[in-house]
mmCIF file of the N, C-alpha and C atoms, coordinates in Angstrom:
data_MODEL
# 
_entry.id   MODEL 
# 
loop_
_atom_site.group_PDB 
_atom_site.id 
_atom_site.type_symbol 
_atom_site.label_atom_id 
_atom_site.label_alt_id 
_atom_site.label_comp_id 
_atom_site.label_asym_id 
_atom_site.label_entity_id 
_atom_site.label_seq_id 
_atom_site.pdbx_PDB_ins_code 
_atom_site.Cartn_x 
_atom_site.Cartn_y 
_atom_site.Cartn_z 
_atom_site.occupancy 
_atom_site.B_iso_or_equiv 
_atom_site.pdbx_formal_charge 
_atom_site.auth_seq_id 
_atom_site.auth_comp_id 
_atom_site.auth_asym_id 
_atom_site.auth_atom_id 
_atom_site.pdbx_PDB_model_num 
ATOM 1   N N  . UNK A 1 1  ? 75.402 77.005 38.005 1.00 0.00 ? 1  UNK A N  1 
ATOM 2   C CA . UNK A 1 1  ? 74.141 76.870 38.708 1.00 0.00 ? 1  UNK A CA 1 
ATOM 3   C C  . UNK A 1 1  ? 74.374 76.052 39.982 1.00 0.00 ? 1  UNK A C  1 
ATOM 4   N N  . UNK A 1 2  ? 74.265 76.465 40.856 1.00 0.00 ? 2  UNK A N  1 
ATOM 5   C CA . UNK A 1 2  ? 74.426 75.978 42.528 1.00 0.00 ? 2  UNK A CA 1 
ATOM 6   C C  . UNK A 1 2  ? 73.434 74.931 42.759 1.00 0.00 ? 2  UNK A C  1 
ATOM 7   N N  . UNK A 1 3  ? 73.692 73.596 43.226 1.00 0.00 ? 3  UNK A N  1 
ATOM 8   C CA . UNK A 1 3  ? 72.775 72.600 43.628 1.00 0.00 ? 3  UNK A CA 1 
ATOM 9   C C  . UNK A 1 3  ? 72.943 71.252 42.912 1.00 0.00 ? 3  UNK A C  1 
ATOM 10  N N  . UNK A 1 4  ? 73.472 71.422 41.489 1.00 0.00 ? 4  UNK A N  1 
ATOM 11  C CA . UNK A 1 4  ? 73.483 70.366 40.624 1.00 0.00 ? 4  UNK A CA 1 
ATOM 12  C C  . UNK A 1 4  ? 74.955 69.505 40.799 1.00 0.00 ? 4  UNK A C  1 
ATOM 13  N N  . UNK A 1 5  ? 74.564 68.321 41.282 1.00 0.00 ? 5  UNK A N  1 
ATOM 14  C CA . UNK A 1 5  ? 75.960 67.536 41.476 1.00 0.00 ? 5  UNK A CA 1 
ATOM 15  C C  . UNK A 1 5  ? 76.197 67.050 39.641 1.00 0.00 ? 5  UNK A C  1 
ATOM 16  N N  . UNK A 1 6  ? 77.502 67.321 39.277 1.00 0.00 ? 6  UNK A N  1 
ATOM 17  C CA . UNK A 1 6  ? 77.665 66.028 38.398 1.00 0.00 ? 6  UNK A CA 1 
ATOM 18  C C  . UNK A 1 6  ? 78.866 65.120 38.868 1.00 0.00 ? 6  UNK A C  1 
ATOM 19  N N  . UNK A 1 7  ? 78.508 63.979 38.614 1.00 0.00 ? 7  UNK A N  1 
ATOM 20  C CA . UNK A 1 7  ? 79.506 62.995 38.599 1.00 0.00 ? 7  UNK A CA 1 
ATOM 21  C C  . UNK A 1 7  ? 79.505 61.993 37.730 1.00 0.00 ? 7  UNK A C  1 
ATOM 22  N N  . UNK A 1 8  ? 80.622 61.125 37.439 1.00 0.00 ? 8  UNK A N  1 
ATOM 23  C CA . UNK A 1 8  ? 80.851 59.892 36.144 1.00 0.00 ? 8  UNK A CA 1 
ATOM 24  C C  . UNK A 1 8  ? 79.901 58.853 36.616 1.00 0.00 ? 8  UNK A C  1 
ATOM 25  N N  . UNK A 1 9  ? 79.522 57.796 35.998 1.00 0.00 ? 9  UNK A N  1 
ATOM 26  C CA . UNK A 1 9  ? 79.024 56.649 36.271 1.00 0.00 ? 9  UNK A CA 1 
ATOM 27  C C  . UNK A 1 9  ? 80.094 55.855 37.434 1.00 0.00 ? 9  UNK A C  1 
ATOM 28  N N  . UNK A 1 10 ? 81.134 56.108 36.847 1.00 0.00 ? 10 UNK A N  1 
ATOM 29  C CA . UNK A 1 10 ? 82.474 55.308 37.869 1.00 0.00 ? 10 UNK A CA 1 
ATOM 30  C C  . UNK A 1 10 ? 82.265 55.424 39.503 1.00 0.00 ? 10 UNK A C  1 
ATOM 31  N N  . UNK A 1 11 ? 82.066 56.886 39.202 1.00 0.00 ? 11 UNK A N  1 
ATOM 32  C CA . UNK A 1 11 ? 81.786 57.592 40.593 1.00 0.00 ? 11 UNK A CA 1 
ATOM 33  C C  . UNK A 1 11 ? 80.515 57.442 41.600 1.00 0.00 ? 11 UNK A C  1 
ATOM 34  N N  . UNK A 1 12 ? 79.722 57.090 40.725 1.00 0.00 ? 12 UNK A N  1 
ATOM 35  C CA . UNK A 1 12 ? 78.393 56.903 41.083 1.00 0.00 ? 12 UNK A CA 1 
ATOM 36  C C  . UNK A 1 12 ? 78.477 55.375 41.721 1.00 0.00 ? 12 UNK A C  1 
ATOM 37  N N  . UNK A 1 13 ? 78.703 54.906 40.932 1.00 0.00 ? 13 UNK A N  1 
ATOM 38  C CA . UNK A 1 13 ? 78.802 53.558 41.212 1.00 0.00 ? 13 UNK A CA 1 
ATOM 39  C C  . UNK A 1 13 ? 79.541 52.548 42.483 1.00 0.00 ? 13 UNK A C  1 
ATOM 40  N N  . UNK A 1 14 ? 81.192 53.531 42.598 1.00 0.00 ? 14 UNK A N  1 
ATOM 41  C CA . UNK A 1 14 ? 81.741 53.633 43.598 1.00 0.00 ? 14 UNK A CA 1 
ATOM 42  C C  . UNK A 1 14 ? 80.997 54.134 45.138 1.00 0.00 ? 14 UNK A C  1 
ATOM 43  N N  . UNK A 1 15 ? 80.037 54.779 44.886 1.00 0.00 ? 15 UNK A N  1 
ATOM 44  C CA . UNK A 1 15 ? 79.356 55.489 45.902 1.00 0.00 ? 15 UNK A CA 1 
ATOM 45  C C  . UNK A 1 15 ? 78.657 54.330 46.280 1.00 0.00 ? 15 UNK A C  1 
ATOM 46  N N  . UNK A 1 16 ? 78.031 54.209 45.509 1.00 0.00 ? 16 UNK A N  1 
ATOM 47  C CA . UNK A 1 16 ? 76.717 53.083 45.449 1.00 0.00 ? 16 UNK A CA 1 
ATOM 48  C C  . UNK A 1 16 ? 77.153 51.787 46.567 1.00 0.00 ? 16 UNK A C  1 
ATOM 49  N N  . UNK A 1 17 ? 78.547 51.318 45.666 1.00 0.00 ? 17 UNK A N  1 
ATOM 50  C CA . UNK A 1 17 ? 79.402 50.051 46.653 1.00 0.00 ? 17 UNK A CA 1 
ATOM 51  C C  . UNK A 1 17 ? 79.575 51.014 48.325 1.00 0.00 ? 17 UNK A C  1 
ATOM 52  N N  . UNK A 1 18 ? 80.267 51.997 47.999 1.00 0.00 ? 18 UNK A N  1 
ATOM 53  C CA . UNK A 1 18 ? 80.164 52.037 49.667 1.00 0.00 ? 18 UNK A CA 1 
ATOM 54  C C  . UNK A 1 18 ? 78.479 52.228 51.072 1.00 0.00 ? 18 UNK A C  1 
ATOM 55  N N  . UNK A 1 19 ? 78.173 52.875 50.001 1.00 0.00 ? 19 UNK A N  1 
ATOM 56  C CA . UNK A 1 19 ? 76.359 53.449 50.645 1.00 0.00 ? 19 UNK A CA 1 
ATOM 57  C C  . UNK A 1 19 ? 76.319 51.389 50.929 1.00 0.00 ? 19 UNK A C  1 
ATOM 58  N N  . UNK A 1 20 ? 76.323 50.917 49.873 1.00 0.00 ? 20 UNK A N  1 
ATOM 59  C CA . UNK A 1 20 ? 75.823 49.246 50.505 1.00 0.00 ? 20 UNK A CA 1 
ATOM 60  C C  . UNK A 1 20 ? 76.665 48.658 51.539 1.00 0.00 ? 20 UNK A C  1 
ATOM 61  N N  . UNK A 1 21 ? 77.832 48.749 51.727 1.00 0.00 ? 21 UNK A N  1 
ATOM 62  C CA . UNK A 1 21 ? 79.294 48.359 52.529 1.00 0.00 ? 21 UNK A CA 1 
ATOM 63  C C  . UNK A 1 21 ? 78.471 49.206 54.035 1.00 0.00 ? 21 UNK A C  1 
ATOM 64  N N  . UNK A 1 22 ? 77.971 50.471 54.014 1.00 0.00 ? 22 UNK A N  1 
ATOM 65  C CA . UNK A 1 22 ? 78.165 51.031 55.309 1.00 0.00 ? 22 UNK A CA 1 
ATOM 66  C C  . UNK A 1 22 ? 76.897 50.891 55.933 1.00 0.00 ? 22 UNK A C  1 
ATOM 67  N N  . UNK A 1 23 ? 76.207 50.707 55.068 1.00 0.00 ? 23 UNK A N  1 
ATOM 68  C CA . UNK A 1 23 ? 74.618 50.382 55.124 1.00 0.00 ? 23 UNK A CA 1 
ATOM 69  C C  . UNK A 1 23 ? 74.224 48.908 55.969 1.00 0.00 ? 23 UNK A C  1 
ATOM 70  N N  . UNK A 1 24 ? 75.447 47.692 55.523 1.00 0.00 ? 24 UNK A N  1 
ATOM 71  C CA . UNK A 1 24 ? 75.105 46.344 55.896 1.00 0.00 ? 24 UNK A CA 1 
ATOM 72  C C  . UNK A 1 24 ? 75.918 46.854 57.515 1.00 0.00 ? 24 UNK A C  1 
ATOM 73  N N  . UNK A 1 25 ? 77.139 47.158 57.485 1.00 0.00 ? 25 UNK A N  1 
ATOM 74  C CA . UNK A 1 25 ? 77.699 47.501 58.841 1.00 0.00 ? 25 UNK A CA 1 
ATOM 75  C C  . UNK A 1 25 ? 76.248 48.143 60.002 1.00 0.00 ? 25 UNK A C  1 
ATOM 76  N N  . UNK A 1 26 ? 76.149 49.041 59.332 1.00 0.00 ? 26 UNK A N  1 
ATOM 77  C CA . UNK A 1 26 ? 75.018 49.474 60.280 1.00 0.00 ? 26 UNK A CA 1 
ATOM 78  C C  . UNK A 1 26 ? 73.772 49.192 60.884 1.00 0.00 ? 26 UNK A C  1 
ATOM 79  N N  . UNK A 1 27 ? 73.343 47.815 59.816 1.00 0.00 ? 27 UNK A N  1 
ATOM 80  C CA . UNK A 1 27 ? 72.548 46.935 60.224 1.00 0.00 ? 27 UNK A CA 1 
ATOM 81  C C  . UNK A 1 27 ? 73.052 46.019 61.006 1.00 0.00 ? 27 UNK A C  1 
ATOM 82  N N  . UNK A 1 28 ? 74.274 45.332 61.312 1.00 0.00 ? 28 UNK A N  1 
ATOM 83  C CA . UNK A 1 28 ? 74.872 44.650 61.733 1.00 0.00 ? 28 UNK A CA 1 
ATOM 84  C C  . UNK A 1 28 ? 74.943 45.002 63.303 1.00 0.00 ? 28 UNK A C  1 
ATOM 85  N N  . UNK A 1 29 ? 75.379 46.636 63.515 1.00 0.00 ? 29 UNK A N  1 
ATOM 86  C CA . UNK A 1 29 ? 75.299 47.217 65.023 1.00 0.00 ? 29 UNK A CA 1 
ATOM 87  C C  . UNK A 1 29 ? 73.909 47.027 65.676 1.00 0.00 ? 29 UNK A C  1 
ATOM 88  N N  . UNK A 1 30 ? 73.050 47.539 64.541 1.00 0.00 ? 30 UNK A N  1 
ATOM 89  C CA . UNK A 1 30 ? 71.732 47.484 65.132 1.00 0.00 ? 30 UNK A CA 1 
ATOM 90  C C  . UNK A 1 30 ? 71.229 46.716 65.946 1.00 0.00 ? 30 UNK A C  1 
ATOM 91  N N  . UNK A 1 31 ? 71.901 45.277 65.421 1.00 0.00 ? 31 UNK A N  1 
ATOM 92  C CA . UNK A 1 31 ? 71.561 43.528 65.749 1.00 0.00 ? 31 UNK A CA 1 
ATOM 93  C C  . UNK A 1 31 ? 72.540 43.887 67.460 1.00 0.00 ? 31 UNK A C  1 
ATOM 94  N N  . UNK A 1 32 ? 73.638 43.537 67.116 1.00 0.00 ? 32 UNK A N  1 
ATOM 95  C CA . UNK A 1 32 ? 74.489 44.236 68.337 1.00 0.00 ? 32 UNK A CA 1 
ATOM 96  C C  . UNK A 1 32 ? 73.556 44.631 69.443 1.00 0.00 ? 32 UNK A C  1 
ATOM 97  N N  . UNK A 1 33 ? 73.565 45.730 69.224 1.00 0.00 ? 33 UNK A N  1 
ATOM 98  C CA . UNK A 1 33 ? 72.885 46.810 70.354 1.00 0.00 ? 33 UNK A CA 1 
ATOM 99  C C  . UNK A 1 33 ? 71.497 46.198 70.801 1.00 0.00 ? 33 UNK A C  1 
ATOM 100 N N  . UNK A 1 34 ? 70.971 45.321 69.774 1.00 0.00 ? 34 UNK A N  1 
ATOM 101 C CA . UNK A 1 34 ? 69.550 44.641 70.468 1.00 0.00 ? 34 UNK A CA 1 
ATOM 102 C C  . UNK A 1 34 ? 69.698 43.600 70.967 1.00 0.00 ? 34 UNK A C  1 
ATOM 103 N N  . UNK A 1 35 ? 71.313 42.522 70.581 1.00 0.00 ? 35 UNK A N  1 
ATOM 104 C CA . UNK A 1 35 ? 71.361 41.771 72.031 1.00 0.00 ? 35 UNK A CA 1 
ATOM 105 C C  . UNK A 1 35 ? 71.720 42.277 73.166 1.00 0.00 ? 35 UNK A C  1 
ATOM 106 N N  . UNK A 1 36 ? 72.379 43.264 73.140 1.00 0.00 ? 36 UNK A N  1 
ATOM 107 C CA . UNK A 1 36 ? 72.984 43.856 74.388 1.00 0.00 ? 36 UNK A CA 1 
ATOM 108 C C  . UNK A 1 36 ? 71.613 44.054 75.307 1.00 0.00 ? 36 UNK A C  1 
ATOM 109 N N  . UNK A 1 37 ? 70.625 45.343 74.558 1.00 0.00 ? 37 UNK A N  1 
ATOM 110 C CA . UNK A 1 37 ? 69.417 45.349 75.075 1.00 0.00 ? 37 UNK A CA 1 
ATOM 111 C C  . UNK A 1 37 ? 68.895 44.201 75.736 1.00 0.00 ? 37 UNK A C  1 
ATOM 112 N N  . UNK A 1 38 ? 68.945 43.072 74.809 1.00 0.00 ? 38 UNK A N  1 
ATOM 113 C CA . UNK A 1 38 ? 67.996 42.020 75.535 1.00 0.00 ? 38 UNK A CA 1 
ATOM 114 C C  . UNK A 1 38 ? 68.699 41.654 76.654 1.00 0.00 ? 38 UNK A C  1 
ATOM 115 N N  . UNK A 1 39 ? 70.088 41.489 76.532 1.00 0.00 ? 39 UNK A N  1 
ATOM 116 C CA . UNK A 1 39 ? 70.704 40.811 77.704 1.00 0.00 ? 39 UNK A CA 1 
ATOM 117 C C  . UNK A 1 39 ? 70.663 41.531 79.032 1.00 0.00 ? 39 UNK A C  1 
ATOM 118 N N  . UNK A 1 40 ? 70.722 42.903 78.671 1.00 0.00 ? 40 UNK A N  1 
ATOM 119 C CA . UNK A 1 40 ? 70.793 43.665 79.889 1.00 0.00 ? 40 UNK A CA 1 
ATOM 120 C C  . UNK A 1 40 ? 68.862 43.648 80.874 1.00 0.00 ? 40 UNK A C  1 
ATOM 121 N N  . UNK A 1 41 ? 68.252 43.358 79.854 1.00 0.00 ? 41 UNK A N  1 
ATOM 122 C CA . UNK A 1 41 ? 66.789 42.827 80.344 1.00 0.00 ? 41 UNK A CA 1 
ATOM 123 C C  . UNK A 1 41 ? 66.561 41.768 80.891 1.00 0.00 ? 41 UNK A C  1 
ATOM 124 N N  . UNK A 1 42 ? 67.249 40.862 80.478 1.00 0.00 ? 42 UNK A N  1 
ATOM 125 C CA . UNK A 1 42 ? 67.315 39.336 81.234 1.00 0.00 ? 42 UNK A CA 1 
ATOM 126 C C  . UNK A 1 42 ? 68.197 39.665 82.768 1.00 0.00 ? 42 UNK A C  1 
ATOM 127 N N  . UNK A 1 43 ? 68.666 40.568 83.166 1.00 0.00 ? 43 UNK A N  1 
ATOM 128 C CA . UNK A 1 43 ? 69.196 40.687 83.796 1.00 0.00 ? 43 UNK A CA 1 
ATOM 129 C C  . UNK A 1 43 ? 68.440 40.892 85.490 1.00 0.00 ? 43 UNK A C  1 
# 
């Protein structure tokens, strides 16, 4: 049946750690890019 993922708990879980790992990075740019913004406004 087409659509249905399975995977282990291991796997899941592993996912889980990275989705949070790439998730905080990307909040992190966000911050980034809005001092840049501000600075380039003070400008």
């Amino acid at each position: 049946m087409s659509g249905i993922i399975r995977v282990t708990p291991a796997e899941l879980r592993d996912m889980a750690g990275r989705y949070n790992n790439e998730s905080g990075q990307v909040q992190e740019l966000v911050g980034l890019l809005d001092t840049m913004k501000s600075q380039l406004q003070d400008m």
